[in-house]
C-alpha positions in Angstrom: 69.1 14.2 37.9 66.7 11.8 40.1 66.3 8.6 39.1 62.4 7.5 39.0 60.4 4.5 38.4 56.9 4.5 36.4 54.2 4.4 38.2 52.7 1.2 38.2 56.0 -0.4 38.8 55.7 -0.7 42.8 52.3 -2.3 42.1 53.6 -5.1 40.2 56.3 -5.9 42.2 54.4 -6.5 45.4 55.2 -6.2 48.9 58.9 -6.3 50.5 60.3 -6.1 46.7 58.8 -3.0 46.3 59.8 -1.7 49.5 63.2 -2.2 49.6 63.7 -0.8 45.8 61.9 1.8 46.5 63.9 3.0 49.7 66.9 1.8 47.7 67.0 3.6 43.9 64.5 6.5 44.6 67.0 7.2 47.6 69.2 6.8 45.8 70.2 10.7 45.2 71.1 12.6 41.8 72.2 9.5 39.4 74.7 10.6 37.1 73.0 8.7 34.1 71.6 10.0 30.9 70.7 8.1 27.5 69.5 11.8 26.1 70.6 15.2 26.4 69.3 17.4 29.2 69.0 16.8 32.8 65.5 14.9 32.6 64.9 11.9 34.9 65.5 8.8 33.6 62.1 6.8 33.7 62.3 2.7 33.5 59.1 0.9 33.1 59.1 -3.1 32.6 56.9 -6.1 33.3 58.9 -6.9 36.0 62.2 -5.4 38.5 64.5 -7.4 40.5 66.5 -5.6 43.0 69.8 -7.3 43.8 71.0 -5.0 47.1 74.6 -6.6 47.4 75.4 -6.9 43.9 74.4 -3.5 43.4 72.1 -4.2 40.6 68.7 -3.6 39.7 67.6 -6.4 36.5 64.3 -5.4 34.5 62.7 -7.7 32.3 59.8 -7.8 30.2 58.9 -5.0 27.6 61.5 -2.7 29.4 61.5 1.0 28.3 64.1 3.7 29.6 63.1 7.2 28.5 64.9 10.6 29.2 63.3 13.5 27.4 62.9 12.8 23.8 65.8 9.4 24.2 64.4 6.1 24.3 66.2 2.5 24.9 63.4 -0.3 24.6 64.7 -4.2 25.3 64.0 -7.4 26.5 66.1 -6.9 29.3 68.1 -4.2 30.7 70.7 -4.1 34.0 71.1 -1.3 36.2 74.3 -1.5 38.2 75.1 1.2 40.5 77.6 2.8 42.6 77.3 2.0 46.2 77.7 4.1 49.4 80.4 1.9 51.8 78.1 0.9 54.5 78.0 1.8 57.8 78.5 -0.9 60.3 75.8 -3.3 60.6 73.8 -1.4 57.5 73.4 -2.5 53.5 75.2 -0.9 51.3 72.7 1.4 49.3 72.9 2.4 45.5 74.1 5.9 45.2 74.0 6.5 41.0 73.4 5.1 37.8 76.7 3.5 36.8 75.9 1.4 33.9 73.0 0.1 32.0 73.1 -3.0 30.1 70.5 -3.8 27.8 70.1 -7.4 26.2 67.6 -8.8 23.5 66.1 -6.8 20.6 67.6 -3.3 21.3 66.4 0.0 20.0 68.1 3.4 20.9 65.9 6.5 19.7 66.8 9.8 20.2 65.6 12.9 17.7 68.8 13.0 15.9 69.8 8.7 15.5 68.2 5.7 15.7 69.9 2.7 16.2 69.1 -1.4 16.4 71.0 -4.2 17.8 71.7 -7.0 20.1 73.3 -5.8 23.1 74.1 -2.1 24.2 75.8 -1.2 27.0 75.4 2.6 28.6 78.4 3.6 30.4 77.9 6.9 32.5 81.7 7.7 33.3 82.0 8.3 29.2 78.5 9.3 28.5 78.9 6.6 25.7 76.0 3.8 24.1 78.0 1.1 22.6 75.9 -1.0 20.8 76.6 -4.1 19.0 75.4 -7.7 16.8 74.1 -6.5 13.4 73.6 -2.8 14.2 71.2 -0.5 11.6 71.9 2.7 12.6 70.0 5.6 10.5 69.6 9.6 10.7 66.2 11.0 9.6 66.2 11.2 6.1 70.2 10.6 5.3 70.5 7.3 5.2 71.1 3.8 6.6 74.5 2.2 7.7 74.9 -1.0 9.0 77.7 -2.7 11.0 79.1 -5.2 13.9 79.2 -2.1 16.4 78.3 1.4 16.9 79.5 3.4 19.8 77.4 6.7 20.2 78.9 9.6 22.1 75.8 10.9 23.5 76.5 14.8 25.0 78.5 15.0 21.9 76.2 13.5 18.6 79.3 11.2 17.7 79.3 8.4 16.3 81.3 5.5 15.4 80.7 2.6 12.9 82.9 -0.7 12.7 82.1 -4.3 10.8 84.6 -6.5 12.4 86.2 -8.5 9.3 82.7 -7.4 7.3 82.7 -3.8 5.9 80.5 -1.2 7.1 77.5 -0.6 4.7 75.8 2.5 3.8 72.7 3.0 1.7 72.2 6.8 1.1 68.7 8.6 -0.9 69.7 11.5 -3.1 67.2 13.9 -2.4 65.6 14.6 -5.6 66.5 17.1 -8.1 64.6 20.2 -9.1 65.4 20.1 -12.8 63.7 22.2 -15.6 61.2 20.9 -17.6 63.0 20.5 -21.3 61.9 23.9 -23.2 60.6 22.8 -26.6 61.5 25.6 -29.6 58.2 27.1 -31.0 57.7 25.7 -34.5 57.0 27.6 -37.4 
């Protein structure tokens, strides 16, 4: 999967900021990374991008979107931190994959099957896992509403785990209406 940015980033980043992320995450080869299902690029658009080359981070802020297919994380901020290539002698070391994402503020994770609100989520690529947390909603189309401290989403396989801390985890559940007969009234003599 290849990493992209949107297109407008590089224009709003100006200059030798948007040279150096450029040459450093689009070059960065196939990133291991996905908040969705599929092998789709993961697109990040924000207001504003701030590589840090030596720390091996990229920190978006501003009205940040990530998108992959159909999967969506939208935040107020959100850390990319990679895995870097050793350097060569006398180069910078250069991010090689999407490691982590780390995305702080008003969080929202949609994806076709869940959508889920909170605080903080953290993405972690090793365990294709979304761990979200602070008072998480978390709801399935029409089946319902849970809410809870933290909610850790296995993504590749639709899991998902619910915890409240000392709180209990609450769910609110629609019965889907019943088809029942209209009463039958005897005929009267």
């Amino acid at each position: 999967m290849i990493w992209s940015h949107g297109a407008g980033l590089a224009a709003r980043l100006g200059g030798a900021l948007a040279g150096c992320l450029a040459v450093a995450v689009l070059g960065a080869g196939a990133a291991q990374a996905q908040i969705g299902r599929g092998d789709a690029p993961v697109e990040i658009t924000s207001d504003q991008a701030q590589y840090l080359q030596k720390e091996g981070r990229v920190v978006y802020t501003g009205a940040v979107v990530a998108t992959q297919a159909d999967s969506r994380i939208t935040t107020d901020k959100l850390t990319m931190v990679c895995t870097q290539t050793k350097p060569a002698a006398g180069e910078d070391a250069a991010c090689e994959s999407m490691e982590e994402l780390i995305a702080e503020g008003r969080v929202y994770y949609t994806a076709p099957e869940v959508k889920i609100s909170g605080d903080r989520a953290v993405y972690d690529s090793p365990s294709d896992t979304i761990t979200i947390t602070g008072d998480v909603l978390l709801s399935r189309g029409s089946e319902g509403v849970v809410k809870g401290k933290q909610v850790i989403y296995k993504v590749g396989e639709g899991r998902t785990i619910i915890t409240a801390g000392s709180d209990r985890v609450v769910s609110l559940f629609t019965p889907a209406p019943r088809n029942t007969p209209a009463p039958v009234t005897p005929p009267q003599n």
